[in-house]
N, C-alpha and C positions, 0 to 999 in steps of 0.2 A: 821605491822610496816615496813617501807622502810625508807633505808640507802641510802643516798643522800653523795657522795664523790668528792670535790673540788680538786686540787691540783694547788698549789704555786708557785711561786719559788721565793728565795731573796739570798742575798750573803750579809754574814757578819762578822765581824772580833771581835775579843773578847780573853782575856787570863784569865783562869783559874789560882787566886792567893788570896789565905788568907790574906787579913793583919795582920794578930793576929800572923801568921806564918815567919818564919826566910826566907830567901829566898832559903838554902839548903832545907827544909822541904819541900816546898810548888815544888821545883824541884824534890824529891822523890817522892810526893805524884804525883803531876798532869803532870812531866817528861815534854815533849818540849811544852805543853799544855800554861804551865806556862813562857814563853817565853815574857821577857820583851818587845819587842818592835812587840807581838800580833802573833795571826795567822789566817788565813780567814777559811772560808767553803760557800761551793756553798749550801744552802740546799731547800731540797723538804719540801711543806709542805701540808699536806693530812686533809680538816676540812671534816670532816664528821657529817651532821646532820640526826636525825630519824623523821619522823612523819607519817601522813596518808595523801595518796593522796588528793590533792582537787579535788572536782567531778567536778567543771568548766574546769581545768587545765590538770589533772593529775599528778599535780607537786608537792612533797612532799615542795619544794621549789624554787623559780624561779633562777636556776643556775645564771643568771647575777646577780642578787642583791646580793645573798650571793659571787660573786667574787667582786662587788663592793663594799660589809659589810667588807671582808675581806682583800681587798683592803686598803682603808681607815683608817680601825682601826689598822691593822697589818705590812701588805707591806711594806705602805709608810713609815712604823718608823721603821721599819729594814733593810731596802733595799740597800746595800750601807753603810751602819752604824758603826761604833766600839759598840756593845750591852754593855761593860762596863760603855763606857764617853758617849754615845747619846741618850740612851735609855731610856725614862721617868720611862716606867713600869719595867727598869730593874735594876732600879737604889737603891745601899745598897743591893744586891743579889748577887749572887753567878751565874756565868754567864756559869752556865754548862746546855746542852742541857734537861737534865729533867724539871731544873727551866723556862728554854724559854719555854718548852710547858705546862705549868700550869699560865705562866704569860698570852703566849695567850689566852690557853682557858677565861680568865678571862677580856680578851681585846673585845674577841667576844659574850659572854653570853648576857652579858645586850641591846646588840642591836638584836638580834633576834625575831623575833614573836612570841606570847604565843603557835601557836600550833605546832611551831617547839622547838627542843630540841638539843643540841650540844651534840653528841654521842660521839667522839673521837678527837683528838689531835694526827696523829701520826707525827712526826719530824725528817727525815734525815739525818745527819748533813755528813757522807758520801754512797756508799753505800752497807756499809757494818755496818754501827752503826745508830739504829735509834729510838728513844723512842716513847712510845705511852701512852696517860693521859687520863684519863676516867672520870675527876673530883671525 
């Protein structure tokens, strides 16, 4: 098996806040996170798919297409975005960096090729904080 690794980049804005929650709560819980009028993040983003080489190629999978895959389905709807008010797949969610990479993972699955497989999700958001989703 070979691990095939992409990397990203979008900027986008988004605040961590409960609606069920008081606005003192949701400042204890998620602190300047929860800041009314938002906060950005430049972040990376790392897709990595598995498969086996093809004997024509040697390419587990042809790096332009999956940045075009990724591109398209991902990118363009983050890129520049508030992830709260913009975002299709993020919308009625909780707009904290684990939920963005489970919503991508889920952005990119159904358009891949049967003999490739989406291995990882890992997501930046500085760099010092970064999640990774395995499905």
């Amino acid at each position: 098996m070979v691990y095939l690794t992409r990397l990203e980049h979008f900027n986008a804005a988004h605040k961590l806040f409960n609606p069920d929650w008081t606005k003192e709560r949701n400042e204890e819980v998620f602190g300047v996170c929860a800041n009314e009028n938002w906060h950005g993040h430049n972040f990376d983003l790392f897709v990595t798919v598995k498969g086996v080489p093809d004997l024509g190629t040697g390419f587990v999978y042809d790096v332009k297409k999956l940045s075009t895959l990724v591109k398209l389905h991902v990118i363009d709807k983050l890129d520049h975005k508030n992830l709260n008010l913009d975002v299709d797949f993020m919308h009625n969610k909780m707009c904290s960096t684990e939920n963005l990479a489970i919503a991508i993972w889920e952005q990119i699955v159904p358009h891949l090729p049967e003999n490739v497989s989406l291995h990882c999700i890992k997501l930046c958001e500085t760099a010092r904080i970064f999640v990774e989703y395995y499905g």
